[in-house]
C-alpha beads as a LAMMPS data file, in Angstrom:
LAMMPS data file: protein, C-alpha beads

102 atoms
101 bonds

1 atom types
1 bond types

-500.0 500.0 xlo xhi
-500.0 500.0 ylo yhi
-500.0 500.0 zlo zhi

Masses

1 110.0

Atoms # bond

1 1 1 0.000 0.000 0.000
2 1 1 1.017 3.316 -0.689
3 1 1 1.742 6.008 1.849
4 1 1 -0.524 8.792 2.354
5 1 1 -0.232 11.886 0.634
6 1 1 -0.679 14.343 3.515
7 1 1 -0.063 13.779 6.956
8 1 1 -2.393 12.857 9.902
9 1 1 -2.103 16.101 11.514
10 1 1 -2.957 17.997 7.890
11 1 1 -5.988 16.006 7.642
12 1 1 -7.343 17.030 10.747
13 1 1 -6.313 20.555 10.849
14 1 1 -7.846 20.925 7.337
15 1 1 -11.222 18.910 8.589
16 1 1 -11.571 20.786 11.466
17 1 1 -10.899 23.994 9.655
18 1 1 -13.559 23.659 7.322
19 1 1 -16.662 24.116 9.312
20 1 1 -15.155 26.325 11.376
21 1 1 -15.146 29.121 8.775
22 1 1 -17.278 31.617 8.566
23 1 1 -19.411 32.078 5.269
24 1 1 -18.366 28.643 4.662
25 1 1 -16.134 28.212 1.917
26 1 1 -16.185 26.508 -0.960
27 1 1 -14.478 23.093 -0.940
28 1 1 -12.722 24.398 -4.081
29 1 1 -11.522 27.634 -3.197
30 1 1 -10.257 26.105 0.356
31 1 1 -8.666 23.240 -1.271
32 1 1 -6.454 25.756 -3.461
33 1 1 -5.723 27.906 -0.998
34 1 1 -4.438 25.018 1.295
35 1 1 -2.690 23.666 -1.500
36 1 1 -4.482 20.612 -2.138
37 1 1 -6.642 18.049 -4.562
38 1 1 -10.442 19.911 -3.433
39 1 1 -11.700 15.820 -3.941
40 1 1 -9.157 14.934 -1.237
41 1 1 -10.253 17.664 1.111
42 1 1 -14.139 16.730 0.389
43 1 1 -13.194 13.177 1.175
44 1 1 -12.188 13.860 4.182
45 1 1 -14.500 16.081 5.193
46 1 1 -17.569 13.381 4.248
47 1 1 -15.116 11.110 6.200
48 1 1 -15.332 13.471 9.102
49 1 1 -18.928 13.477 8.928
50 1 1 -19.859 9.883 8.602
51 1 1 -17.596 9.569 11.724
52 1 1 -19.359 11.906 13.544
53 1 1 -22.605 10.519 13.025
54 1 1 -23.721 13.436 10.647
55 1 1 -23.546 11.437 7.680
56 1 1 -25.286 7.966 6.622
57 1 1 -24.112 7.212 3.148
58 1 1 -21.239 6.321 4.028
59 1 1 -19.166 3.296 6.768
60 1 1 -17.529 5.328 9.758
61 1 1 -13.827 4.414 10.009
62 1 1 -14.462 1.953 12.485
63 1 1 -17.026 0.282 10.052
64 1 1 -14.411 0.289 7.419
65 1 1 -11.121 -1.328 9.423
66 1 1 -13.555 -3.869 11.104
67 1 1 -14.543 -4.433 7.296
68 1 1 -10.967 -5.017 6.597
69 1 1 -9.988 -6.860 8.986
70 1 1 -13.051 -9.393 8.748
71 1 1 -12.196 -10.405 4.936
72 1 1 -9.013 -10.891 5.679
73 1 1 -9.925 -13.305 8.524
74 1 1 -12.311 -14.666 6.346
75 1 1 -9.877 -15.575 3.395
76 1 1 -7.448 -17.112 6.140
77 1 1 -10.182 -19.422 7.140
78 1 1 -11.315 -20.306 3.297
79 1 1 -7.462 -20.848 2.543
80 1 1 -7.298 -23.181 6.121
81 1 1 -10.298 -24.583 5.262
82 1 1 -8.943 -25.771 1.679
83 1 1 -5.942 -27.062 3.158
84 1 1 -7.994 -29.451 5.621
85 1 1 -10.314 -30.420 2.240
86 1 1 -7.083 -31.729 0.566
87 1 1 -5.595 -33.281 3.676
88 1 1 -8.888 -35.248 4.450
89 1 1 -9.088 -36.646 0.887
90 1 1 -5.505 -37.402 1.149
91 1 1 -6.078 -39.249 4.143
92 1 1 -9.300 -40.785 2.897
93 1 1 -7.658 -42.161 -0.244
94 1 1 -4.657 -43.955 1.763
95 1 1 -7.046 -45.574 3.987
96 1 1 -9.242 -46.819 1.532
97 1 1 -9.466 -50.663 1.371
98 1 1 -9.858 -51.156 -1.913
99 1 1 -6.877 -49.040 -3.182
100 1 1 -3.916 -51.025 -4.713
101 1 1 -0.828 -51.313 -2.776
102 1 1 2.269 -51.473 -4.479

Bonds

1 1 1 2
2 1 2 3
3 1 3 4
4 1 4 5
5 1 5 6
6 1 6 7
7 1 7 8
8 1 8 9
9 1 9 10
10 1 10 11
11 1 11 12
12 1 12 13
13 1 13 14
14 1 14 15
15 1 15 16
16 1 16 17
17 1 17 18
18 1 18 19
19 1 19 20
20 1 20 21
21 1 21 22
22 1 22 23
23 1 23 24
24 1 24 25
25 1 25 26
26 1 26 27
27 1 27 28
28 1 28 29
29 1 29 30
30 1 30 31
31 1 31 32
32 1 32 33
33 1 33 34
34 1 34 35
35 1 35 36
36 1 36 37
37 1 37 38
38 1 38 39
39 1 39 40
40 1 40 41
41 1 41 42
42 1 42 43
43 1 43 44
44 1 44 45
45 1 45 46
46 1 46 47
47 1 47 48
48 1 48 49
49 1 49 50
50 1 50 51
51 1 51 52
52 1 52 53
53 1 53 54
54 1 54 55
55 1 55 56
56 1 56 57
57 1 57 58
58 1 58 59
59 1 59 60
60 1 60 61
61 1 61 62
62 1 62 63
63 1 63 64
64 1 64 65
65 1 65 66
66 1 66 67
67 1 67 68
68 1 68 69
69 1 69 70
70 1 70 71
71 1 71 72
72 1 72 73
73 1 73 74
74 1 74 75
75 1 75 76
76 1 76 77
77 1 77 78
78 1 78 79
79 1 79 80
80 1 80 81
81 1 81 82
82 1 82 83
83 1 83 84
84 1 84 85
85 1 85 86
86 1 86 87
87 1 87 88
88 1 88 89
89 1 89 90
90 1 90 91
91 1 91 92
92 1 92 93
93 1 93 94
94 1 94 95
95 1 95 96
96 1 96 97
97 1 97 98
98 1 98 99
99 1 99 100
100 1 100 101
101 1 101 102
């Protein structure tokens, strides 16, 4: 995986920032005047929000590592689980009474 573009602490400077203004700017304009990708910045602000509870299209952080970290249990256990598959028809086949012995 690649490393993040901007740092922790410039992602929630910039998040925090953003409501905090006063009008509210646009994502744009902010964006350029931080020096940034405005999609980042409104990623991480919808990010922000979802966490917060303000948002519902979208999982919370939480939601998203537990996410992770579930399929990647759940592929261990389908690869474990193919390995037992092979070793029980292994063992099935040698103890087979009708198999030639040579």
């Amino acid at each position: 995986m690649a490393a993040p573009k901007y740092s922790d602490e410039l992602r929630e400077r910039e998040v925090r920032l953003s409501p905090e203004s006063d009008p509210k700017p646009v994502i744009r304009r902010l964006a350029e005047q931080l020096g940034m990708h405005h999609e980042a910045l409104r990623n991480w602000i919808r990010q922000a929000e979802a966490d917060h509870g303000e948002r519902h299209d979208r999982p919370t952080t939480a939601e998203t590592e537990e996410l992770r970290r579930l399929r990647k249990e759940n592929a261990e256990l389908r690869r474990a689980n193919e390995i037992l598959k092979a070793a029980s028809a292994f063992s099935a086949q040698e103890m087979d009474p009708t198999r030639k012995k040579w």
